[in-house]
VOVEX-610060 format. One record per residue: residue number from 0; chain; y, z, x of N, C-alpha, C, O, CB in turn. Coordinates in nm, 3 decimals. Glycine has a CB too. Example, Ala and Ser with C-alpha at 12.3 -4.5 7.8 and 13.67 -1.06 7.14 Angstrom:
% residues 2
+------+-------+---------+---------+---------+---------+---------+---------+---------+---------+---------+---------+---------+---------+---------+---------+---------+
| resi | chain |  nnorth |     nup |   neast | canorth |    caup |  caeast |  cnorth |     cup |   ceast |  onorth |     oup |   oeast | cbnorth |    cbup |  cbeast |
+------+-------+---------+---------+---------+---------+---------+---------+---------+---------+---------+---------+---------+---------+---------+---------+---------+
|    0 |     A |  -0.569 |   0.780 |   1.319 |  -0.450 |   0.780 |   1.230 |  -0.330 |   0.780 |   1.320 |  -0.332 |   0.846 |   1.424 |  -0.447 |   0.905 |   1.131 |
|    1 |     A |  -0.225 |   0.708 |   1.285 |  -0.106 |   0.714 |   1.367 |   0.003 |   0.787 |   1.290 |   0.114 |   0.804 |   1.341 |  -0.060 |   0.572 |   1.408 |
+------+-------+---------+---------+---------+---------+---------+---------+---------+---------+---------+---------+---------+---------+---------+---------+---------+
% end
This chain:
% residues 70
+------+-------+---------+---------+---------+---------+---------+---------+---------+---------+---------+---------+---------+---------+---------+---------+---------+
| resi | chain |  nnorth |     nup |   neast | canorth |    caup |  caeast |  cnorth |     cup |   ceast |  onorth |     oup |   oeast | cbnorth |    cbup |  cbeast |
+------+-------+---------+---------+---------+---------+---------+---------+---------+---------+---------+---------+---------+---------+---------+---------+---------+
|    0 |     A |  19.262 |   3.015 |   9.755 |  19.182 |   3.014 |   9.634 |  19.257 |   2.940 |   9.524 |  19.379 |   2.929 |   9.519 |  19.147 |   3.157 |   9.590 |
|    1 |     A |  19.178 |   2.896 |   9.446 |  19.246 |   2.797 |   9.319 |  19.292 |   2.928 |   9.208 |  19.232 |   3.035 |   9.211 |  19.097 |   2.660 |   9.227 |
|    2 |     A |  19.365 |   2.911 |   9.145 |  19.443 |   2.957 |   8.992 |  19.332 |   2.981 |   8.861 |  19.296 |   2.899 |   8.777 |  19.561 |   2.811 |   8.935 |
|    3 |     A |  19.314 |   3.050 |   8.869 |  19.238 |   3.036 |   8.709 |  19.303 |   2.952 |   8.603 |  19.422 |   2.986 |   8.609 |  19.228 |   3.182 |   8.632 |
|    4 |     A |  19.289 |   2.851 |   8.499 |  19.291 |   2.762 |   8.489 |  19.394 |   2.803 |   8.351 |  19.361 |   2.900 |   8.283 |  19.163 |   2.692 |   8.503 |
|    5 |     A |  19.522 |   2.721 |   8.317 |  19.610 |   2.802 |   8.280 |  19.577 |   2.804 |   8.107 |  19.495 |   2.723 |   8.064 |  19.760 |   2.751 |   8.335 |
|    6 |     A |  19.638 |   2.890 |   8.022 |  19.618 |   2.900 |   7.885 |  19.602 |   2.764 |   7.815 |  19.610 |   2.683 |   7.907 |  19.727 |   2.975 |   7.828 |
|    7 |     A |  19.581 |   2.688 |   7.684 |  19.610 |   2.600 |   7.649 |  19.748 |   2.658 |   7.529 |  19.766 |   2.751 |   7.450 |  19.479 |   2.527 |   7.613 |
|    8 |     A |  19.818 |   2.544 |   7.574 |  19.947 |   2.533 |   7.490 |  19.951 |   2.497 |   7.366 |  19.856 |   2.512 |   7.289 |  20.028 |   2.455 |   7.536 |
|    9 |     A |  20.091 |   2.434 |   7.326 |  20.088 |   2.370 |   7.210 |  20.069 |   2.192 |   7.231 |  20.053 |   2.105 |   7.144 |  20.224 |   2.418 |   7.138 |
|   10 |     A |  20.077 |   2.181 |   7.364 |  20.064 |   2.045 |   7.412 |  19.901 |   1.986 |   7.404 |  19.860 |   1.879 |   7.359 |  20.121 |   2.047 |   7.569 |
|   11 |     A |  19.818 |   2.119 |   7.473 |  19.698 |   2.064 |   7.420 |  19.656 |   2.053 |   7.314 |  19.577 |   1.963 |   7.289 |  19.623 |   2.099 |   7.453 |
|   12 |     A |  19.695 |   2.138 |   7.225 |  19.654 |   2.122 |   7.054 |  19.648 |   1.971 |   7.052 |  19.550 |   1.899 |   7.034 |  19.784 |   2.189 |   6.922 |
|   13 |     A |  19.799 |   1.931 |   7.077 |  19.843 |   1.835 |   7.011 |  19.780 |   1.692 |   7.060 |  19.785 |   1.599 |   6.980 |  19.986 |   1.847 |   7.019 |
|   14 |     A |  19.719 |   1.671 |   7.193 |  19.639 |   1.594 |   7.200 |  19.492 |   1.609 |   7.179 |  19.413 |   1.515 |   7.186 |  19.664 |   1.559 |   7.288 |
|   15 |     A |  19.454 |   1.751 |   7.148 |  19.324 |   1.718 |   7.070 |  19.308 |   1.710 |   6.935 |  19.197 |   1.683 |   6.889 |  19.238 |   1.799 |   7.096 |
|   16 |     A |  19.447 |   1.736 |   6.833 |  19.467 |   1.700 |   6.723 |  19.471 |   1.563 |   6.675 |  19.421 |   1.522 |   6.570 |  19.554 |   1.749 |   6.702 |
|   17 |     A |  19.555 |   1.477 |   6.789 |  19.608 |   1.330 |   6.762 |  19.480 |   1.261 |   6.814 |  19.456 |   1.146 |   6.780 |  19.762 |   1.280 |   6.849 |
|   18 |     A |  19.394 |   1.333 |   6.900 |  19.239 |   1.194 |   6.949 |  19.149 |   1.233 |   6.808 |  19.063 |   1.157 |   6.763 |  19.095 |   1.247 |   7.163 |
|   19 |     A |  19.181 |   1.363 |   6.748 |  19.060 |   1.397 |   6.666 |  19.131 |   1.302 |   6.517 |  19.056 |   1.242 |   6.440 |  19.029 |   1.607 |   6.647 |
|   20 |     A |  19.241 |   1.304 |   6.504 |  19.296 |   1.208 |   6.362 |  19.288 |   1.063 |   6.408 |  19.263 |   0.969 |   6.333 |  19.478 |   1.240 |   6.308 |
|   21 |     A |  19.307 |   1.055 |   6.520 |  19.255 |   0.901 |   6.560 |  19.138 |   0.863 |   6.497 |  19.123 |   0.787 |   6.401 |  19.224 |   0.880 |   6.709 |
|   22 |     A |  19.043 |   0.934 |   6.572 |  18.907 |   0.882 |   6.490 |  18.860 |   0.922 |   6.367 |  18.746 |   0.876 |   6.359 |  18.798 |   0.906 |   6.557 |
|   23 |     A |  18.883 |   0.974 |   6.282 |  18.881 |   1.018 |   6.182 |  18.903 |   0.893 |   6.108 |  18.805 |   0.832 |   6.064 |  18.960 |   1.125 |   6.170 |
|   24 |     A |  19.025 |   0.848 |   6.090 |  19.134 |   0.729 |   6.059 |  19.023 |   0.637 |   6.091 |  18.962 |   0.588 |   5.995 |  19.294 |   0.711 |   6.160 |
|   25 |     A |  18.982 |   0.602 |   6.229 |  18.891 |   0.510 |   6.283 |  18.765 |   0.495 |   6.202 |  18.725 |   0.380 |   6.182 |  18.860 |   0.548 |   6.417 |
|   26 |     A |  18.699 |   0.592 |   6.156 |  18.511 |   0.613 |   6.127 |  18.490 |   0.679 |   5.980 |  18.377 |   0.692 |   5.932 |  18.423 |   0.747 |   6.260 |
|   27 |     A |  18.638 |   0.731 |   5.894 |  18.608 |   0.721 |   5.802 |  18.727 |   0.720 |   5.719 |  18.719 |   0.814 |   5.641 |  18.522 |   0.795 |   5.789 |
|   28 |     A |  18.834 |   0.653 |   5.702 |  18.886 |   0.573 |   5.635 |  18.913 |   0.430 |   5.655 |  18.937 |   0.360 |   5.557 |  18.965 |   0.621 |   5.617 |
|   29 |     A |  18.911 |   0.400 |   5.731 |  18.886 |   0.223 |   5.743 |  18.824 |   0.213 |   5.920 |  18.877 |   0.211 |   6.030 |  19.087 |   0.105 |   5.718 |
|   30 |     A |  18.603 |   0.209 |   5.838 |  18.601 |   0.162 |   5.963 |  18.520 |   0.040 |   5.971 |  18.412 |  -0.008 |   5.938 |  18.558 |   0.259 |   6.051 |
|   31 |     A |  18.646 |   0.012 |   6.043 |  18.591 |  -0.145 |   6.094 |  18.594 |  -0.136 |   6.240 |  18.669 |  -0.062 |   6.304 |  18.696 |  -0.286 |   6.044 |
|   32 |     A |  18.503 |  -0.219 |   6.291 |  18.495 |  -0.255 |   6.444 |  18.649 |  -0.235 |   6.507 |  18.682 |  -0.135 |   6.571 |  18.438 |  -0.425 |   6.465 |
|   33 |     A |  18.721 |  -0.329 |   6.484 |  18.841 |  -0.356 |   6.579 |  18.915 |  -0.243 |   6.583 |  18.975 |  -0.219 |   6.689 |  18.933 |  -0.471 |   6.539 |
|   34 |     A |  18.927 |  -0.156 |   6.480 |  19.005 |  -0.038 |   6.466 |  18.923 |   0.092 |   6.518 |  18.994 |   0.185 |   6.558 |  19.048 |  -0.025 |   6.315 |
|   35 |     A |  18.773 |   0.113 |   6.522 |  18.728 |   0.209 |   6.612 |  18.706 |   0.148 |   6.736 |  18.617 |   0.198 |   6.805 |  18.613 |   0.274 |   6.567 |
|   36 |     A |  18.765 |   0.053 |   6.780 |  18.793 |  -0.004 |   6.951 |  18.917 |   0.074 |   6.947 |  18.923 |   0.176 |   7.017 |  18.819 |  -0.202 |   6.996 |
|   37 |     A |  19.020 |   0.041 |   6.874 |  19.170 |   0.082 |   6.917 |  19.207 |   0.196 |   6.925 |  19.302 |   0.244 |   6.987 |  19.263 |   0.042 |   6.847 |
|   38 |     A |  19.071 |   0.280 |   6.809 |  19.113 |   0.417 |   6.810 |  19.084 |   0.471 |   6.940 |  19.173 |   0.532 |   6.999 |  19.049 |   0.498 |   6.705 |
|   39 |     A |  18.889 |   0.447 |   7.028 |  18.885 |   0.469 |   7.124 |  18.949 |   0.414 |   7.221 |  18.904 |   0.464 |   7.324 |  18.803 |   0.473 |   7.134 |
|   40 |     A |  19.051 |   0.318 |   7.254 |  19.158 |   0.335 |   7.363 |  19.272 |   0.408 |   7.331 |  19.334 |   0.441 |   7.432 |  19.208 |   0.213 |   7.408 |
|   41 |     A |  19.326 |   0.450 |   7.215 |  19.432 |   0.545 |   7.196 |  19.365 |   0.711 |   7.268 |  19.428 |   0.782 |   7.347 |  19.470 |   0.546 |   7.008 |
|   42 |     A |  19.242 |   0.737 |   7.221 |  19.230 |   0.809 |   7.245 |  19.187 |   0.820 |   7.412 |  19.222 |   0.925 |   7.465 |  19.177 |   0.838 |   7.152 |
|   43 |     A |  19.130 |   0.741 |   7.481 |  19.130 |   0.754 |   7.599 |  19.269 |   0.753 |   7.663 |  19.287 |   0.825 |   7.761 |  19.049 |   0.666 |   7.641 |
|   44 |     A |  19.368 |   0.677 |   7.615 |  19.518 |   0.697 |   7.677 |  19.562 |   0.850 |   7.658 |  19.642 |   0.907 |   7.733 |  19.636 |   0.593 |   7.594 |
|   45 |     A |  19.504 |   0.903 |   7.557 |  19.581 |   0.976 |   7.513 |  19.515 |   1.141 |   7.612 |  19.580 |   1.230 |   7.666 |  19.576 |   0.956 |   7.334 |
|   46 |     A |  19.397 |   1.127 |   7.602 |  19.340 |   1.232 |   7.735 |  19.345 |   1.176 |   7.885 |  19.304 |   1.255 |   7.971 |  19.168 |   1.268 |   7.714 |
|   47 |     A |  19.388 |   1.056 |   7.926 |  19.451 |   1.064 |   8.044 |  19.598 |   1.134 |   8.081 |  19.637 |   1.202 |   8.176 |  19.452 |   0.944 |   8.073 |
|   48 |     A |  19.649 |   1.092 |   7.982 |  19.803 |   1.146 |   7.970 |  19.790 |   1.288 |   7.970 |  19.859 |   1.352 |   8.049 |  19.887 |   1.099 |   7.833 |
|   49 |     A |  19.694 |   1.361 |   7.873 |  19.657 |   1.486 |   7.889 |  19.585 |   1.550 |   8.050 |  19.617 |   1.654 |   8.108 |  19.564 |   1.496 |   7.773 |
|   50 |     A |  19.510 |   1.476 |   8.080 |  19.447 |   1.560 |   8.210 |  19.548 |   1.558 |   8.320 |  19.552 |   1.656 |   8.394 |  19.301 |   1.493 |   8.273 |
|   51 |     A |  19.626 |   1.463 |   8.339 |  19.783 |   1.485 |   8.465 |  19.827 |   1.611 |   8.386 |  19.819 |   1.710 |   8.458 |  19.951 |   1.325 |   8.469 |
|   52 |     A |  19.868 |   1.638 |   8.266 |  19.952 |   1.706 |   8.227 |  19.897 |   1.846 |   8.284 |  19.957 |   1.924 |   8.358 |  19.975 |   1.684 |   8.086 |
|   53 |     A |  19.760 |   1.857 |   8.226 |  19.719 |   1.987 |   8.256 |  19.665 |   2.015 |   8.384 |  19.653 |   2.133 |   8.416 |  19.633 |   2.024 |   8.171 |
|   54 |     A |  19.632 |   1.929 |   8.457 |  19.628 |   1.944 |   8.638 |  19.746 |   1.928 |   8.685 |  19.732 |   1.932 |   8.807 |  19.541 |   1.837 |   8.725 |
|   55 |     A |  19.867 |   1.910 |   8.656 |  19.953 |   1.913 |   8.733 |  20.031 |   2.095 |   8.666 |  20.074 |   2.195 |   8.724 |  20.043 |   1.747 |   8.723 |
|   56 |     A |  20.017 |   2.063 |   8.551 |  20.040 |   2.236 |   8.514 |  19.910 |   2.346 |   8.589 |  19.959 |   2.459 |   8.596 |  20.025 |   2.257 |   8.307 |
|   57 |     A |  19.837 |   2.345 |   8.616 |  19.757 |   2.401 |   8.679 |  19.731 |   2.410 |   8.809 |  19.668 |   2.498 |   8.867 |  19.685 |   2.376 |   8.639 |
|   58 |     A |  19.800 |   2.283 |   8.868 |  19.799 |   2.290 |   9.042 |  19.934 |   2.367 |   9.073 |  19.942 |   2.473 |   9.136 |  19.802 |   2.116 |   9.130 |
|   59 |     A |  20.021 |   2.308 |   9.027 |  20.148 |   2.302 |   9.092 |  20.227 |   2.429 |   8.974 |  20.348 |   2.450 |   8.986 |  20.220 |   2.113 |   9.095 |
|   60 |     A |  20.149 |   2.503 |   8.870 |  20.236 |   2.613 |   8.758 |  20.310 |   2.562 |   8.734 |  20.403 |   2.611 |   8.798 |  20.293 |   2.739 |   8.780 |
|   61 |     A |  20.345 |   2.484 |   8.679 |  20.481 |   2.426 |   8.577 |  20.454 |   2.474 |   8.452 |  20.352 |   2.426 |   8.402 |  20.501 |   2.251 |   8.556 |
|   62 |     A |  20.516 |   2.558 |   8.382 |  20.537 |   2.596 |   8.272 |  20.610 |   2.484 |   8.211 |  20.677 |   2.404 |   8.276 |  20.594 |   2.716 |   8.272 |
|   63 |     A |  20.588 |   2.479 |   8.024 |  20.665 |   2.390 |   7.960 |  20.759 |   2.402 |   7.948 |  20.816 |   2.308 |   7.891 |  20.647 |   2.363 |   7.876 |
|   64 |     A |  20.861 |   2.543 |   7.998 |  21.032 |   2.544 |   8.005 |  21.045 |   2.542 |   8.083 |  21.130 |   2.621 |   8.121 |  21.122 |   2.623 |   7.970 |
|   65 |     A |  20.970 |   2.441 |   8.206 |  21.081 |   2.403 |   8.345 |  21.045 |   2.513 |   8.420 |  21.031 |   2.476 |   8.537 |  21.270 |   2.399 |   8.319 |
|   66 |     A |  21.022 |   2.644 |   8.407 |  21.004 |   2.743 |   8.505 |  20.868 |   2.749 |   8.604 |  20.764 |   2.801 |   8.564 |  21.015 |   2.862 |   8.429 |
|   67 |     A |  20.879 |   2.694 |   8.730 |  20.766 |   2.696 |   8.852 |  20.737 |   2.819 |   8.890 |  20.828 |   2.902 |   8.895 |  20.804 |   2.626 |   8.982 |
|   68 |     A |  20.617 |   2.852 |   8.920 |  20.578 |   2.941 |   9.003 |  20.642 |   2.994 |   9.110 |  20.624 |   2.928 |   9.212 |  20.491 |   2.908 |   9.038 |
|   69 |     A |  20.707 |   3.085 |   9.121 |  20.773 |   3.158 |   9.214 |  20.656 |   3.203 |   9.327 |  20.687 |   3.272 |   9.425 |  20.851 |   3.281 |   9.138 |
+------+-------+---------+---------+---------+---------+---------+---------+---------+---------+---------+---------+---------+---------+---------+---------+---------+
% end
């Protein structure tokens, strides 16, 4: 059976903090075309980087101090 799916950290905050000030920045302080392109690839980099993080913490239990699932 699979793991129930683990807490969110301070890691996820922090990438749904940094995609949500991305666009923000992007759509309403300077928006111009080229910069809500860049924001949406920051932010798509930035939830790929997130979904390994949290499927590999969720497959394999890696806690953020190094400690594996016993």
């Amino acid at each position: 059976m699979v793991d129930p799916p683990p807490r969110p950290d301070r890691w996820d905050l922090a990438a749904l903090g940094s995609a949500a000030a991305l666009l923000l920045v992007a759509y309403v302080v300077y928006p111009d075309r080229i910069v809500q392109y860049g924001a949406w690839l920051a932010v798509f980099s930035i939830w790929m980087a997130w979904f390994v993080y949290y499927g590999t913490k969720w497959l394999y239990g890696l806690e953020p101090d190094g400690a594996g699932r016993e």
